[in-house]
DRENRO-871329 format. One record per atom (N, C-alpha, C, O): residue number from 1; residue in three letters; x negated, y, z. Coordinates in Angstrom, 3 decimals. Each point is the difference from the previous one (the first is absolute). Layout:
<pts>
<pt i="NUM" aa="Ala" u="X" v="Y" w="Z"/>
...
</pts>
This chain:
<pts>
<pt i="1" aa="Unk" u="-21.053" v="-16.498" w="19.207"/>
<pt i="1" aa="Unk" u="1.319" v="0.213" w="-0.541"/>
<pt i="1" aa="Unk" u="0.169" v="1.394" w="-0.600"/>
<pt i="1" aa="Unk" u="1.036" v="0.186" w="-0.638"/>
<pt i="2" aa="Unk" u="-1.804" v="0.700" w="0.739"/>
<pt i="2" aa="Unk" u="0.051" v="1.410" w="-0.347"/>
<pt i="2" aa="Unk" u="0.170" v="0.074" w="-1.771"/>
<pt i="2" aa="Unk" u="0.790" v="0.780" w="-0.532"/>
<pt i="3" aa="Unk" u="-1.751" v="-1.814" w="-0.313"/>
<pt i="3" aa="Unk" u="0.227" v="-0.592" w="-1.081"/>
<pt i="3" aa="Unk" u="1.274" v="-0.072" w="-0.686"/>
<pt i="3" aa="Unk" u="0.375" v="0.352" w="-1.118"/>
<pt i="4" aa="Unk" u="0.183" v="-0.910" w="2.109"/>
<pt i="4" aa="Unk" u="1.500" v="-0.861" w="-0.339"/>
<pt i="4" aa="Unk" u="0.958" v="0.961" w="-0.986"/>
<pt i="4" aa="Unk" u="0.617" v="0.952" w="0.478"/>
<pt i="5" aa="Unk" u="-0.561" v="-1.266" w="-1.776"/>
<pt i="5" aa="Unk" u="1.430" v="0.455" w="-0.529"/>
<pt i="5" aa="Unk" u="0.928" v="0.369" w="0.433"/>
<pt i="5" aa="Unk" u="0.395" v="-0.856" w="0.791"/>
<pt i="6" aa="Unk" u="0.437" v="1.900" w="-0.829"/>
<pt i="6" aa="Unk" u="1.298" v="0.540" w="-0.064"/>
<pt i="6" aa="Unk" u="0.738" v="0.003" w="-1.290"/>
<pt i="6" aa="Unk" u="-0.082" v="0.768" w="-0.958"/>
<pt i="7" aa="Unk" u="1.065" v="-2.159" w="1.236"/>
<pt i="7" aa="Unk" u="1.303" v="0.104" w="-1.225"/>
<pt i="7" aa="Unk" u="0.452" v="0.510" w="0.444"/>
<pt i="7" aa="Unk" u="0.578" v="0.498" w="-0.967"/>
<pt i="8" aa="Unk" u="0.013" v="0.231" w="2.155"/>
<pt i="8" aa="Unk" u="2.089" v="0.497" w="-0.450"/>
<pt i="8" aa="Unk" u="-0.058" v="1.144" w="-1.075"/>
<pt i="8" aa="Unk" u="0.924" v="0.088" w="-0.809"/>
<pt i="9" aa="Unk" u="-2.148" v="0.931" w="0.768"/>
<pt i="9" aa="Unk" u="0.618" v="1.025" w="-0.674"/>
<pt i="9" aa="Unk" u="0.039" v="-0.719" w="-1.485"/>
<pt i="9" aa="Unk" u="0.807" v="0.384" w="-0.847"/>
<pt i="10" aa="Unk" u="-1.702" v="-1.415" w="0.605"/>
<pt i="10" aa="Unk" u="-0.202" v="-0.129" w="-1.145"/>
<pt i="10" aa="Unk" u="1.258" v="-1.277" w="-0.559"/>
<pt i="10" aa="Unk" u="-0.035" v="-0.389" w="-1.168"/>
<pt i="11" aa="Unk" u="0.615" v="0.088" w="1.715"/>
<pt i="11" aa="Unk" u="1.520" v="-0.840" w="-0.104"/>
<pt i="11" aa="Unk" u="0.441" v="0.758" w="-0.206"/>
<pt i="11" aa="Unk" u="0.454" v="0.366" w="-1.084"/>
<pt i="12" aa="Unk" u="-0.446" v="0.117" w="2.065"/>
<pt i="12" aa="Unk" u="1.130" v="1.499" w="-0.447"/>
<pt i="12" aa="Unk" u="0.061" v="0.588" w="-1.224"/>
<pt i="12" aa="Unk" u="0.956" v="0.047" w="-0.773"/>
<pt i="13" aa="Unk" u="-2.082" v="0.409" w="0.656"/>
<pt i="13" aa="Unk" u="-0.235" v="0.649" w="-1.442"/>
<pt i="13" aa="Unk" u="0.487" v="-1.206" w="-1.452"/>
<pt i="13" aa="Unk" u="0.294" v="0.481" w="-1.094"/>
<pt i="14" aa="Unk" u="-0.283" v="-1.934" w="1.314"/>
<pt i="14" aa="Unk" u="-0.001" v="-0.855" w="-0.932"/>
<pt i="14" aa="Unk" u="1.563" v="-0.093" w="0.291"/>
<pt i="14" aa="Unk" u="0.620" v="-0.416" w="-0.979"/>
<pt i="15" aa="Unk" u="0.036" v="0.658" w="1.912"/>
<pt i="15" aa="Unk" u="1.754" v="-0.424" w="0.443"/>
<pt i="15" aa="Unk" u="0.517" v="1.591" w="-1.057"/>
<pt i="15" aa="Unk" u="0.819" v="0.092" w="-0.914"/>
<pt i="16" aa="Unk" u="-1.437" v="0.631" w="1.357"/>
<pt i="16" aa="Unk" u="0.556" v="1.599" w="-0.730"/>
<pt i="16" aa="Unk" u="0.261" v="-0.075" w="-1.440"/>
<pt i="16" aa="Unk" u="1.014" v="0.191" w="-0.670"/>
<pt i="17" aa="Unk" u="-2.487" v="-0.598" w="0.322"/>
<pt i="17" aa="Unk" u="0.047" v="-0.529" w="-1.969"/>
<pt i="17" aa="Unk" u="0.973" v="-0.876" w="-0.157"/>
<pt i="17" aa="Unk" u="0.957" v="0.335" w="-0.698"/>
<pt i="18" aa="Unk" u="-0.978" v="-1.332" w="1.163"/>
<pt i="18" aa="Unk" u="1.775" v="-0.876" w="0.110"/>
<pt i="18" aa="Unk" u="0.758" v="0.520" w="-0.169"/>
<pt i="18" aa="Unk" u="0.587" v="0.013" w="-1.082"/>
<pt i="19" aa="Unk" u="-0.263" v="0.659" w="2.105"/>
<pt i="19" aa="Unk" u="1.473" v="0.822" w="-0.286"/>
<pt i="19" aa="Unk" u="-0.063" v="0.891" w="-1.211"/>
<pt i="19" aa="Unk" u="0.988" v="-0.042" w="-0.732"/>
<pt i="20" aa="Unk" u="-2.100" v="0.941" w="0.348"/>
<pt i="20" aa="Unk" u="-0.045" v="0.341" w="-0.876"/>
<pt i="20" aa="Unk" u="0.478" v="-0.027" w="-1.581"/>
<pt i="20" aa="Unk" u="0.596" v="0.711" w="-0.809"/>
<pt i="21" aa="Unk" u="-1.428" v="-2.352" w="0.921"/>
<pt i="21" aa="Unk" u="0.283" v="-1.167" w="-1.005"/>
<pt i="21" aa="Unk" u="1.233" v="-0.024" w="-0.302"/>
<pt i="21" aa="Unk" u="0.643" v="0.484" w="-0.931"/>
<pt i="22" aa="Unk" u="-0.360" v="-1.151" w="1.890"/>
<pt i="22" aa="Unk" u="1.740" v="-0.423" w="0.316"/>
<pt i="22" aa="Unk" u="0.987" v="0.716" w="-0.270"/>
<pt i="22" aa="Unk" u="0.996" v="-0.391" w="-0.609"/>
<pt i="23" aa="Unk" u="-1.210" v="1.672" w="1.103"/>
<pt i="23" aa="Unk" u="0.738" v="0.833" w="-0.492"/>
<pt i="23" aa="Unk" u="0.098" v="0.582" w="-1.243"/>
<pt i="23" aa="Unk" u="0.908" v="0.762" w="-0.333"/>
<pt i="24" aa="Unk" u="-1.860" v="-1.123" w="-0.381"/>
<pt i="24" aa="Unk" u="-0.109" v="0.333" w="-1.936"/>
<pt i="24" aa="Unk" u="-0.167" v="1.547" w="0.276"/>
<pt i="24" aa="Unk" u="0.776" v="0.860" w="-0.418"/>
<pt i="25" aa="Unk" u="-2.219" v="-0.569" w="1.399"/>
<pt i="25" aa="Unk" u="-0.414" v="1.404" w="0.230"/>
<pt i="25" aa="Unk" u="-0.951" v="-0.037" w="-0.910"/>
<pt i="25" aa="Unk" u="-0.153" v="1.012" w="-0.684"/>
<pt i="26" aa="Unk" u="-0.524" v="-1.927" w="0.504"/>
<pt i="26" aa="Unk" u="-1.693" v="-0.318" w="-0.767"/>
<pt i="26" aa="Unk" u="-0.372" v="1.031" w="-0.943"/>
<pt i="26" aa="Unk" u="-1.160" v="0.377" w="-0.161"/>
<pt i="27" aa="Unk" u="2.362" v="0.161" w="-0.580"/>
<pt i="27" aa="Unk" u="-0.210" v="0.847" w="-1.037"/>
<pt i="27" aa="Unk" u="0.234" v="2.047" w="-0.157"/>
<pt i="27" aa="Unk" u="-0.059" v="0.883" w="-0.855"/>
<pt i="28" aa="Unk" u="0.353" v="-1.074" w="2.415"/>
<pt i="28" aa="Unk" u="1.005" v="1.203" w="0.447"/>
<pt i="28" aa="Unk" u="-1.441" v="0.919" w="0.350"/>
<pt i="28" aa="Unk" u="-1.111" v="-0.412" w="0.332"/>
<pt i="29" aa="Unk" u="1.566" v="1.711" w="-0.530"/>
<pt i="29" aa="Unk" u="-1.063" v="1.153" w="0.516"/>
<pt i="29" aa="Unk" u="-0.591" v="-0.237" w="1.152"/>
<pt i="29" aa="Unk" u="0.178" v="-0.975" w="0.730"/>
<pt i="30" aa="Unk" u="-0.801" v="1.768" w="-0.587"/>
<pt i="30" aa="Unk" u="-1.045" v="-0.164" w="1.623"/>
<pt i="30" aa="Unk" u="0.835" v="0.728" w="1.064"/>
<pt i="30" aa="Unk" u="-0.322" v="-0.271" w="1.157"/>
<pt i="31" aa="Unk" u="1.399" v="1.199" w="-1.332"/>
<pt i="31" aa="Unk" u="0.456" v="0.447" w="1.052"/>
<pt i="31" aa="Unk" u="1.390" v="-0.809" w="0.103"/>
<pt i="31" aa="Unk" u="0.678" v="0.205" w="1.007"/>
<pt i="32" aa="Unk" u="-0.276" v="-0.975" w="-1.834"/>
<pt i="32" aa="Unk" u="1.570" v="-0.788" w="0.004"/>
<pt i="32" aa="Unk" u="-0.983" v="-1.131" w="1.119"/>
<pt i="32" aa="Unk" u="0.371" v="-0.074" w="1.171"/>
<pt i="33" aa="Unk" u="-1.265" v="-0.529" w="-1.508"/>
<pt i="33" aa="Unk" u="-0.537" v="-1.086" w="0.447"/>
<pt i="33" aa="Unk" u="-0.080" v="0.583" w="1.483"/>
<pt i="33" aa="Unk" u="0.838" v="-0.418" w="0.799"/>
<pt i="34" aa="Unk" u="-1.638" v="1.210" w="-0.434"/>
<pt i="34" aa="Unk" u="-0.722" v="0.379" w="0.861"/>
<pt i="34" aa="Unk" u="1.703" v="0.704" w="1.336"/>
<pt i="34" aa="Unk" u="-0.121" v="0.069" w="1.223"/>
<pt i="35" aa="Unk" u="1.360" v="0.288" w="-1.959"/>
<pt i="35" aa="Unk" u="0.986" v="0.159" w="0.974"/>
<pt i="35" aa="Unk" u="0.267" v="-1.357" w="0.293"/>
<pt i="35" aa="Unk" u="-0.149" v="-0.562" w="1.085"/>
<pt i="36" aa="Unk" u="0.596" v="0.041" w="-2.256"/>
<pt i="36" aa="Unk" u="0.362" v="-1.810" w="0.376"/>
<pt i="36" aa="Unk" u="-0.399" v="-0.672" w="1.209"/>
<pt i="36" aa="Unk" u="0.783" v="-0.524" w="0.792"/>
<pt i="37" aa="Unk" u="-2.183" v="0.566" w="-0.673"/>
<pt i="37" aa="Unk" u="-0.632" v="-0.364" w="1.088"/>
<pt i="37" aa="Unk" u="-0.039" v="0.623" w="1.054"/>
<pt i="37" aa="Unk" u="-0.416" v="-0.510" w="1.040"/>
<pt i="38" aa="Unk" u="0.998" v="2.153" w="-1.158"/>
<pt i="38" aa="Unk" u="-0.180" v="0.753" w="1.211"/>
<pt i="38" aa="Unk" u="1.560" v="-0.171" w="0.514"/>
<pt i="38" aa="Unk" u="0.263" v="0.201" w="1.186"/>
<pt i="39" aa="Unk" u="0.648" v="-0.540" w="-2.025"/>
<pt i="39" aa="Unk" u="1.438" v="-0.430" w="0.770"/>
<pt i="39" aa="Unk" u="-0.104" v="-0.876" w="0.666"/>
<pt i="39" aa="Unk" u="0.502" v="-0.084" w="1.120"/>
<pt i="40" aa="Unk" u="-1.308" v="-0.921" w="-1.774"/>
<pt i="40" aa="Unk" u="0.054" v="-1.376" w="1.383"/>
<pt i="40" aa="Unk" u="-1.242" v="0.331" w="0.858"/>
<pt i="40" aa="Unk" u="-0.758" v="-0.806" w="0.540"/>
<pt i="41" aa="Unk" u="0.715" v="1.861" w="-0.527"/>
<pt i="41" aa="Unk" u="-0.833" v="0.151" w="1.536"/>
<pt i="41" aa="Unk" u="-1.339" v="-0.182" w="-0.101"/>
<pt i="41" aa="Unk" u="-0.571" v="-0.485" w="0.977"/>
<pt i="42" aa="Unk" u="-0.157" v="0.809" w="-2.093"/>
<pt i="42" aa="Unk" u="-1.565" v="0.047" w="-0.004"/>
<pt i="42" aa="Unk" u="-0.230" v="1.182" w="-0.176"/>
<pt i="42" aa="Unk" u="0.529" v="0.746" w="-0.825"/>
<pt i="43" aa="Unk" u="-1.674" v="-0.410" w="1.918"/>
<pt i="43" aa="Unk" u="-0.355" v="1.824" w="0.018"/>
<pt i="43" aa="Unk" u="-0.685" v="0.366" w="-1.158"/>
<pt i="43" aa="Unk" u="-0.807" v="-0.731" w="-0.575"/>
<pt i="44" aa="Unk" u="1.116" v="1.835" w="0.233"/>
<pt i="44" aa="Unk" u="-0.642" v="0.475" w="-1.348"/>
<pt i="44" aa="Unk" u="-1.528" v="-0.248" w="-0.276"/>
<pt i="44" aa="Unk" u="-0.348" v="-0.110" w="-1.175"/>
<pt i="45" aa="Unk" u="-0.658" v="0.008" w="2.253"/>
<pt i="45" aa="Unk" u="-1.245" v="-0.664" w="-0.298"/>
<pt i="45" aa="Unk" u="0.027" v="-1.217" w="-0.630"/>
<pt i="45" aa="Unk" u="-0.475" v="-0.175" w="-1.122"/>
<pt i="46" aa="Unk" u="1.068" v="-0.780" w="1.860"/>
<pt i="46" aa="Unk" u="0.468" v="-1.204" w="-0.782"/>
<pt i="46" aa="Unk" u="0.440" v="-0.483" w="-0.728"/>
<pt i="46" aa="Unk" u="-0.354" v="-1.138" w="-0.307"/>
<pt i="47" aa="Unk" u="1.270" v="1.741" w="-0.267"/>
<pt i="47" aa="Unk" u="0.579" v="0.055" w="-1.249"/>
<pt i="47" aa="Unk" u="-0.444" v="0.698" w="-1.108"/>
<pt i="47" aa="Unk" u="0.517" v="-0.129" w="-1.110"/>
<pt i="48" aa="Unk" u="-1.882" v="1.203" w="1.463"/>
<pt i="48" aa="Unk" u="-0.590" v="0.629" w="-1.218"/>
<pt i="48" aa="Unk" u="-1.014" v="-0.961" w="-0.262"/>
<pt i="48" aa="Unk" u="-0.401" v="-0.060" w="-1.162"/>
<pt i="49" aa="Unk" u="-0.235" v="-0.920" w="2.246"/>
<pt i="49" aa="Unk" u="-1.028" v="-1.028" w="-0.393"/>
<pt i="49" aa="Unk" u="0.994" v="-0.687" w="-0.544"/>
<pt i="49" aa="Unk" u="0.144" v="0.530" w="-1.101"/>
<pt i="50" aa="Unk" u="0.942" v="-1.731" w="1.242"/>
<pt i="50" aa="Unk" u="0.234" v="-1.124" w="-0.574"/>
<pt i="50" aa="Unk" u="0.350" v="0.520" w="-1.573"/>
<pt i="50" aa="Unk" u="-0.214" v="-0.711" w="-0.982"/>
<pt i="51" aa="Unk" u="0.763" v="2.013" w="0.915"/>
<pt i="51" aa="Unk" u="-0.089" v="0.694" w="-1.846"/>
<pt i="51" aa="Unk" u="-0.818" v="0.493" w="-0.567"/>
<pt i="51" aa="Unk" u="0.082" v="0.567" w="-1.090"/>
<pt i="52" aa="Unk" u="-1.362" v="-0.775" w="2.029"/>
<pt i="52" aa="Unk" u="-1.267" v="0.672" w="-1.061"/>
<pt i="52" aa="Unk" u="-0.405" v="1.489" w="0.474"/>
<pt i="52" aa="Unk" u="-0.954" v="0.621" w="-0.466"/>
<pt i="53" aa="Unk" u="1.601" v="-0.271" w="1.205"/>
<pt i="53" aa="Unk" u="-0.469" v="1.653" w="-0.042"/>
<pt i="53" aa="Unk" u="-0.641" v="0.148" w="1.315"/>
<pt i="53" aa="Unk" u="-0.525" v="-0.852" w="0.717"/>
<pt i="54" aa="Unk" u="0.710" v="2.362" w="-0.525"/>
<pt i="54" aa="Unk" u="-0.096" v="-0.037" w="1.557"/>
<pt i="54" aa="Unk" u="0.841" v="1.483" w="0.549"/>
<pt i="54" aa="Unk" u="0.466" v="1.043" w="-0.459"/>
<pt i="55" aa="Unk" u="-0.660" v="-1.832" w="1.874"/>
<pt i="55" aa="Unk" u="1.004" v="1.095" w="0.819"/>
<pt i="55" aa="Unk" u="-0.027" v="1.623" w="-0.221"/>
<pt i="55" aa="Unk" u="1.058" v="0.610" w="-0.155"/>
<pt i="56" aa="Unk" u="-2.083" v="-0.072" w="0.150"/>
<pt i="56" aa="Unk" u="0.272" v="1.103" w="-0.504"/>
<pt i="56" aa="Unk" u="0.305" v="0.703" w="-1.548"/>
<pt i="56" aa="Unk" u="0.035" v="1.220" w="-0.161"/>
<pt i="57" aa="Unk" u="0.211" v="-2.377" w="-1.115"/>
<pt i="57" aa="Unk" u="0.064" v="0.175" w="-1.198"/>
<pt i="57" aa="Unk" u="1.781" v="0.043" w="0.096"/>
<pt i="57" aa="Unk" u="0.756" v="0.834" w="-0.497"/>
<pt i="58" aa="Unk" u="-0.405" v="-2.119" w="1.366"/>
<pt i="58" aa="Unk" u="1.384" v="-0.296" w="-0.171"/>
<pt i="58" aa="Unk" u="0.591" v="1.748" w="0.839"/>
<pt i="58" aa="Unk" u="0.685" v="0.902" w="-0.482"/>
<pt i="59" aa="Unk" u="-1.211" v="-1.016" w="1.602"/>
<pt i="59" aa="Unk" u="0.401" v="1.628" w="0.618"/>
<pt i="59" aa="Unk" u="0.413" v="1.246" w="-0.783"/>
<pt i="59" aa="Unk" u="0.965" v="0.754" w="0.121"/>
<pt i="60" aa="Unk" u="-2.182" v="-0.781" w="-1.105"/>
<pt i="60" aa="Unk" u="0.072" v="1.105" w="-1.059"/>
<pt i="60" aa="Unk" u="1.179" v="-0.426" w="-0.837"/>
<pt i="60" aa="Unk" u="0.659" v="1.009" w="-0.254"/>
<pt i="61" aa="Unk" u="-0.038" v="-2.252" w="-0.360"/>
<pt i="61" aa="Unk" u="0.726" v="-0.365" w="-1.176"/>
<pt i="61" aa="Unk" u="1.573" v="0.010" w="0.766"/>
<pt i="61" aa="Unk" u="1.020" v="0.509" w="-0.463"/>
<pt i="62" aa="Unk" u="-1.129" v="-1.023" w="1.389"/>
<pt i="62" aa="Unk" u="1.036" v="0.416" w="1.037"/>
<pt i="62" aa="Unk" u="0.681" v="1.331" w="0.069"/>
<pt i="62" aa="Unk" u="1.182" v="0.096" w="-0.329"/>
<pt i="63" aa="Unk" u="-1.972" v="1.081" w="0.800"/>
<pt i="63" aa="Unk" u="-0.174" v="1.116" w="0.262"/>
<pt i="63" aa="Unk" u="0.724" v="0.815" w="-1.664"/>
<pt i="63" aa="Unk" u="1.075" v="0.592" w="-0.085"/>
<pt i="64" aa="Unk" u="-2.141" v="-0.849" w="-1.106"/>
<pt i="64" aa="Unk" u="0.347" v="0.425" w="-1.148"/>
<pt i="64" aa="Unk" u="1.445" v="-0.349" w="-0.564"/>
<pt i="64" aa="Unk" u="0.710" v="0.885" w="-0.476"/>
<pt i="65" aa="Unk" u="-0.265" v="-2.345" w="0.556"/>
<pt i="65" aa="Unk" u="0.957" v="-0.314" w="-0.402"/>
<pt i="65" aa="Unk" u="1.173" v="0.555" w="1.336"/>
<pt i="65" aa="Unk" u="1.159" v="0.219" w="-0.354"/>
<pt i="66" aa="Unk" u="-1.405" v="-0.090" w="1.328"/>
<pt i="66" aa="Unk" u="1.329" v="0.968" w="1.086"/>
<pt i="66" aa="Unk" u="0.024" v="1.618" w="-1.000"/>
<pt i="66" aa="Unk" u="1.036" v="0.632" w="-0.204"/>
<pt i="67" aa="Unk" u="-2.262" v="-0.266" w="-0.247"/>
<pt i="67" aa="Unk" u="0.258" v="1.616" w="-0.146"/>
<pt i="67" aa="Unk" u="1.062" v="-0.050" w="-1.413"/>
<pt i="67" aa="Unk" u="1.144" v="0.449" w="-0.055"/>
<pt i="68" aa="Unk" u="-2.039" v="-1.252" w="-1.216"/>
<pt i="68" aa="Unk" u="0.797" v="-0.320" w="-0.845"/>
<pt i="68" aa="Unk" u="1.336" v="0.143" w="0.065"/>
<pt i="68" aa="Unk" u="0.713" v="0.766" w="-0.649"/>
<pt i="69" aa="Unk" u="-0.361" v="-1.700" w="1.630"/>
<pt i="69" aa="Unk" u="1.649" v="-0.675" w="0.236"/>
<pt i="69" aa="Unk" u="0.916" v="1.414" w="0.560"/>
<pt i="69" aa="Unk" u="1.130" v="0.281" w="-0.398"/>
<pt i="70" aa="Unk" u="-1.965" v="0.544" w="1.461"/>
<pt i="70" aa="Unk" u="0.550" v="1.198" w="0.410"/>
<pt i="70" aa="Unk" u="0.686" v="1.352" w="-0.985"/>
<pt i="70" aa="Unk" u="0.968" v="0.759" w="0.044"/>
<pt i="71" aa="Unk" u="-2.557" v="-1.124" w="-1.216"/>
<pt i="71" aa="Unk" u="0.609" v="1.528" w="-0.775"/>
<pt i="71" aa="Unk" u="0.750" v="-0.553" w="-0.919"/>
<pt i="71" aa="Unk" u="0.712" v="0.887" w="-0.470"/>
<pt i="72" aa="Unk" u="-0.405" v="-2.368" w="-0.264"/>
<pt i="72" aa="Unk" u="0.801" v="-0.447" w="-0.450"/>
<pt i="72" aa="Unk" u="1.169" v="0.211" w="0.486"/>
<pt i="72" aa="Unk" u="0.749" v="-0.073" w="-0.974"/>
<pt i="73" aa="Unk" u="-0.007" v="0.338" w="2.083"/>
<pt i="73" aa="Unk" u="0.892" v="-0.472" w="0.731"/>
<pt i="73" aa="Unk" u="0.594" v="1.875" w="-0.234"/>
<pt i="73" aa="Unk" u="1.190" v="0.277" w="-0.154"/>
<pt i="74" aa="Unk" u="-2.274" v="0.745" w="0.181"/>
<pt i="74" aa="Unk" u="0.270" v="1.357" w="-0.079"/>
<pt i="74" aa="Unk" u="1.369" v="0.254" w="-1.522"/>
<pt i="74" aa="Unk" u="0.411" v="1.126" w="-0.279"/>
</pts>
């Protein structure tokens, strides 16, 4: 049994693109996408895989777009 497949993460990951879908995200940036999914509660690892990236890319775009928003705000 050590063999044996593991679906949940990978449902998961196919339920996420759904909502995605569904939500008429399909076309939206990588960090609109990537909060979307982190509001309903998928940790930022997970949500940088189901959009293509990864966790520490989204960290950085995260990070850049807070400083942005800060000195804008000056």
């Amino acid at each position: 049994m050590a063999d044996e497949f593991v679906w949940e993460p990978f449902i998961g990951r196919c339920l996420a693109r759904l909502c995605l879908s569904g939500a008429g995200m399909d076309e939206r940036p990588v960090l609109e996408r990537a909060q979307f999914l982190m509001d309903m509660g998928l940790p930022r690892a997970e949500a940088a895989r189901v959009v293509g990236s990864s966790d520490d890319s989204l960290r950085v775009m995260f990070a850049t777009k807070a400083k942005k928003t800060s000195k804008a705000k000056r």
